[in-house]
N, C-alpha and C positions, 0 to 999 in steps of 0.2 A: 504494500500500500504506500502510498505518497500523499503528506501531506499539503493542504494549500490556506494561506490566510486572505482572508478578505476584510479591509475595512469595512463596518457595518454602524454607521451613525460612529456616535465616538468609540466603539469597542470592537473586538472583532469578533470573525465567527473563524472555526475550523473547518474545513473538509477533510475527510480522507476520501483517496479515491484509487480506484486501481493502476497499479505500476503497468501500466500498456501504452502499445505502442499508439493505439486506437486514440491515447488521451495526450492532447499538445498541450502544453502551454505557453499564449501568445504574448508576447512582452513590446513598449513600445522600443525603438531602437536607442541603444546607450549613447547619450551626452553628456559631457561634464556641467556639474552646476557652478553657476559665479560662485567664487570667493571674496571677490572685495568689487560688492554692488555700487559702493560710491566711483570708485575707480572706474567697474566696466559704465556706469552712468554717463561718466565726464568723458571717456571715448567715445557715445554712442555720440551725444549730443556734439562734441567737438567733432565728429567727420558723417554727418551728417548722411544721406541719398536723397540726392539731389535736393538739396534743400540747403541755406547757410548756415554756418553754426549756430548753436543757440543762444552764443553768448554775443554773435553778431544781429541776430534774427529781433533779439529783442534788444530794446536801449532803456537807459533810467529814465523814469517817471511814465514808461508806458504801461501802462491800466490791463492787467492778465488776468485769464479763466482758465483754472485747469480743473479738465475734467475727468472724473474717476467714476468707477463702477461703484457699483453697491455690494451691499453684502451677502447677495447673492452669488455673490463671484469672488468672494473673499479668500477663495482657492490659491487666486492668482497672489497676491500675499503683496498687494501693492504698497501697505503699511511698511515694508521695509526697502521701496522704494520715493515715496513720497518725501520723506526729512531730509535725504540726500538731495533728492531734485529741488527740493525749495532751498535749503543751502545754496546750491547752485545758481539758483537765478538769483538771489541777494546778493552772495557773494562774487561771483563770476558776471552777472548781468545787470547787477542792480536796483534790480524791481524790491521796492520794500515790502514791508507786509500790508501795511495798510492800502496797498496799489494790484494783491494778489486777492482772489480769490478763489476757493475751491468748492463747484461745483458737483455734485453728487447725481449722473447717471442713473436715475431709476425707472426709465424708460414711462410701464404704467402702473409698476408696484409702489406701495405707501410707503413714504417717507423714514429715514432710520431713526432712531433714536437718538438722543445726546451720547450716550452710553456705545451704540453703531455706531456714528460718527468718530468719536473718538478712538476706537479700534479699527475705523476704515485708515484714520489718516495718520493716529498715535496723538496720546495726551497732550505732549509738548508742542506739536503743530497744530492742534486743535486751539489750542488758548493763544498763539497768535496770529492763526489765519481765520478770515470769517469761514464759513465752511455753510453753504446752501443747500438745503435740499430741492430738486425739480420736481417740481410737481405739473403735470401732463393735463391738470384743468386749467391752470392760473390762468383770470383774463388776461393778463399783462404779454401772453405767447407772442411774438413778430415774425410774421407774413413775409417770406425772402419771395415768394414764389411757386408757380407750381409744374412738377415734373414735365415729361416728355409722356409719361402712361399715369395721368391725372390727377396725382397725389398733391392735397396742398402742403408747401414746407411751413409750417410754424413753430416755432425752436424759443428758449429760455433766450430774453433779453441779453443776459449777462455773458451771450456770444455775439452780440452785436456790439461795434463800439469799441473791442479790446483786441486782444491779441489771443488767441486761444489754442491751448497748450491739451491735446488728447491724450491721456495716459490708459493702457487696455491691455488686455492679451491678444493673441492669436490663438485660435483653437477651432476644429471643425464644427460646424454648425448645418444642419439638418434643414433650412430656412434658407438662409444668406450664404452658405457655405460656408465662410471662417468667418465667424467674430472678431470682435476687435475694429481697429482703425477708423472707417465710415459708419459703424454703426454705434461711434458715442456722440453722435447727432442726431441721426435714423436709426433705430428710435429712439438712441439714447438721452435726448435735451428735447424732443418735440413733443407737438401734442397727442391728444388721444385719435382727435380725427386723424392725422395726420397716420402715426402708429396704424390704425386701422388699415386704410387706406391700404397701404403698402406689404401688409402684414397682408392683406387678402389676395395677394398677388399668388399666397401661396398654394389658393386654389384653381383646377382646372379650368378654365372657362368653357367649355365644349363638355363637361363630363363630371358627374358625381364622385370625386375624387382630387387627390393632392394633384397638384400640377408638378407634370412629372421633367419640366423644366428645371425642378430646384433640387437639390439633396447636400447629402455632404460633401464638402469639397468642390462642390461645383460652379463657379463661375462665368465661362461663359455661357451667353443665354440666359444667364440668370434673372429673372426677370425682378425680384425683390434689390440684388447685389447692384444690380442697374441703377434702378430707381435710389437705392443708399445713394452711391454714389453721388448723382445728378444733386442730391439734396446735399452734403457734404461738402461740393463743390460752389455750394449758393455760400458759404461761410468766410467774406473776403479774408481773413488772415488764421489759417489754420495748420496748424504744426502735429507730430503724431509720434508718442514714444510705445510702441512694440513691445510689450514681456513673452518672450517666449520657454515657453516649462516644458522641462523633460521628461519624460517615463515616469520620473520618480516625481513628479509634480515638484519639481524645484525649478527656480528662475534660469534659464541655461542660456539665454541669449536677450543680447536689447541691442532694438533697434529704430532709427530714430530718422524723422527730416518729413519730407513731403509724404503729404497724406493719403493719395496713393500709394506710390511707387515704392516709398521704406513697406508700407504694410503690406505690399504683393511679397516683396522679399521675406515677411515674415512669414506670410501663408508657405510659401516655399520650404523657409525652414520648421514649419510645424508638421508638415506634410512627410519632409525627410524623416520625421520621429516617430511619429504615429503611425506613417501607415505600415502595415505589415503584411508579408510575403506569404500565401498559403497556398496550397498545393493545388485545393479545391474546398469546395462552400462541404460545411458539417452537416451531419444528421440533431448533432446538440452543441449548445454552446453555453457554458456554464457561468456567469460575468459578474463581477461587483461594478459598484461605482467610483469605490477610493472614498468612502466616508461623507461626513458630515463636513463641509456643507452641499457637498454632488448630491447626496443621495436625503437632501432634507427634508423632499415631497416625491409627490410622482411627475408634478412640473419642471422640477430641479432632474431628477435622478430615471426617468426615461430617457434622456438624453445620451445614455448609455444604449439603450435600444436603436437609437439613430446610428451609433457610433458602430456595435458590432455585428449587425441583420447584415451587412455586406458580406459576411462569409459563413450564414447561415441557408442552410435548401430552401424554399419555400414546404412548407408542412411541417419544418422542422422542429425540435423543441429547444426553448428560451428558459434557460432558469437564470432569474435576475433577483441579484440580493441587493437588494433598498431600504431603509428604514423607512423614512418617510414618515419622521415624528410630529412634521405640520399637512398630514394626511395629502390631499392632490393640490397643497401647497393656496394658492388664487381660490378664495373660497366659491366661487363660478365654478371653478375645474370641474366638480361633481354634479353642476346644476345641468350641464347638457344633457347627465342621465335622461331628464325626461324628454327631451328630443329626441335621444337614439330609440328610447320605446318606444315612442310615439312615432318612428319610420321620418322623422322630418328634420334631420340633425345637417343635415347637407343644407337642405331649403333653410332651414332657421340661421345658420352661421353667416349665410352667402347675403342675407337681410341685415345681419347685427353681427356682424366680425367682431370677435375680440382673440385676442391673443394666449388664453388659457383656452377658449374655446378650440382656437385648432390645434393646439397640445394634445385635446382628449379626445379632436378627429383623428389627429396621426395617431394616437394611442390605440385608439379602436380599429384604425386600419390594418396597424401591426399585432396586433389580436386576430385579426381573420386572417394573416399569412402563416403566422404561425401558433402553435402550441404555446405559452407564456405562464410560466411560472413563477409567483413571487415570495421570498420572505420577507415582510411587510408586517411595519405596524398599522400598515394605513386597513381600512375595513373593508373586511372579506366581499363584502356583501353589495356594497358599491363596485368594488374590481368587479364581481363574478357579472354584473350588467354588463361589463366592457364585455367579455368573455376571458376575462385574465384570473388564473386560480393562485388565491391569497395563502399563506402558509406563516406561521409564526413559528415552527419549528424546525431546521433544518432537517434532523432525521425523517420527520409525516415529509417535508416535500420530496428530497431523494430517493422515497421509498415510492414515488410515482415516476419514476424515470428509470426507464432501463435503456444501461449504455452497451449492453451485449453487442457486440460487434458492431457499434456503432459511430464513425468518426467524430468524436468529441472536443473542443477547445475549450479549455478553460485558460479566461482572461481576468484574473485579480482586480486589474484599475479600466475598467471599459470606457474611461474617459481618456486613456491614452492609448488606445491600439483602436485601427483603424482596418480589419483586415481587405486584404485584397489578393484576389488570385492572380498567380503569377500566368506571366501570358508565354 
């Protein structure tokens, strides 16, 4: 037997599972993580792609917004880059504090806490930078314009008028294809219309289903990655720092300068880490998410489903370890239940788009491809409407799986392997 550990919320769980050849396990590709994050910082930002330095880019007494994720994404572990980057611009650029401010990304989730905030950005940057939350109704939003495929841009004032400084990861995304870069505008600073709007891109328009224009990793033709863009590009002074994390979810590269082209570089380098080489798609595939915060709902921690179904058979079986301690996370996520009974969950979303609601259309669509199985504190009873079977025990669920001659992957962190068959 061999064992295997899985993050599971903050604790882990064990497997054993049998010594065969039948059972792989997928890992993303080995990079070394920074050791001195100030240092690789002040390189990223000093040699810039295609962009000037940042110590040129900005000058004293201009007025900056730099914008960070939320704690949704707290994975990326931006807290131990932000106190160096604001050093940086004080010291090396000159922008005081009272001339910075830090914006907080929360696309159309509710505002952090004092307590969030201060762990997004650290104690000591919090008490001398103002630090905002976006909020996605505010009248105050500003109208740049609207798309080329009819989305209006309306974005947090406090990117109008300054200099604006984008702090993000790269990581595949099932939507946009990689996160990061263009979408700490879209959606990250805009409104809800707006968010909608673009966010419905994700369905087919010919067909009761995703629009099979989009997935992970995919860019061109993208029709959502487009539209980011177009809106991204309405933002006259925009700058873009890149974290990219390795296998072992640690910072392993930054990259910095223009707001495309550094962050195509980053996709590139996230793509070299994650995706993995397999011989052919499995009969089962065994996945964590890498813990708390990946796996904090079923909104956060399905995102693992997006990541490993690429080297999965169709019929095949999904056993997915999630905790999922704030259940389908978007208190909505569970309300489209009654549209999926009710046969009208296509018709209702394509009326009233929101963004937890196509979470729990892609979730249900990957329920009818495959087998899904969950350990899960979230409730049985709502999954089992998806058609996804809830388990709170690991032994009850593996004792519904038989791997008998059947080619198996198990993947630890399904937020960092990315499989693909090798051609």
């Amino acid at each position: 037997m061999k064992g295997y550990h899985f993050a599971y919320g903050s604790t882990q769980v064990e497997l054993e599972l049998p010594d065969s050849e039948q059972i792989v396990e997928l890992k993303g590709h080995w990079e070394p993580s920074v050791e001195d994050i100030p240092k690789t910082l002040a390189q990223a930002l000093e040699h810039p792609v295609h962009q000037l330095p940042l110590n040129q880019w900005l000058q004293p007494g201009d007025l900056v917004t730099l914008i960070i994720s939320d704690m949704s994404r707290f994975w990326m572990r931006q807290d131990l880059v932000i106190p160096p980057l604001v050093d940086y611009m004080e010291q090396r650029c000159g922008i005081r504090p009272e001339d910075l401010v830090i914006l907080v990304a929360n696309v159309t989730h509710e505002g952090g806490s004092r307590e969030d905030l201060e762990t997004l950005v650290t104690k000591d940057v919090f008490e001398k930078i103002q630090v905002v939350n976006h909020d996605c109704k505010a009248p105050d939003l500003v109208r740049l314009g609207t798309t080329s495929r009819g989305t209006p841009v309306e974005i947090n004032p406090l990117a109008m008028g300054r200099k604006v400084i984008a702090l993000g990861a790269v990581a595949h995304h099932v939507m946009a294809g990689f996160g990061g870069g263009r979408k700490s505008i879209l959606p990250g600073i805009s409104s809800l219309e707006t968010v909608r709007r673009n966010h419905a891109l994700s369905l087919d328009p010919n067909a009761p289903r995703s629009n099979p224009a989009i997935g992970n990793g995919v860019l061109e033709g993208n029709p959502l990655h487009e539209d980011m863009c177009e809106a991204a590009a309405m933002v006259p002074q925009l700058y873009v720092i890149n974290l990219i994390m390795n296998a072992e979810m640690k910072l392993s590269r930054i990259i910095a300068g223009h707001w495309l082209d550094s962050w195509l570089e980053g996709c590139e380098a996230a793509d070299a880490i994650y995706r993995t080489p397999i011989p052919r798609k499995a009969d089962v595939i065994i996945a964590g998410c890498g813990g708390y915060p990946k796996d904090m709902s079923l909104y956060q921690g399905t995102k693992t489903i997006d990541n490993v179904e690429s080297g999965l058979k169709p019929g095949g079986t999904l056993v997915l370890l999630a905790e999922c301690r704030d259940g389908g996370g978007p208190a909505e996520y569970f309300d489209w239940i009654g549209p999926l009974q009710r046969g009208t969950l296509d018709k209702d979303l394509r009326e009233n788009f929101t963004i937890p609601g196509y979470i729990f259309y892609l979730n249900c669509e990957q329920a009818e491809r495959y087998r899904i199985l969950m350990l899960t504190s979230a409730d049985p009873n709502q999954l089992a409407a998806m058609g996804i079977e809830a388990f709170s025990d690991i032994g009850q669920l593996m004792a519904q799986v038989d791997l008998t001659g059947k080619l198996t992957y198990v993947i630890e962190n399904g937020s960092t392997v990315i499989p693909r068959v090798s051609e």
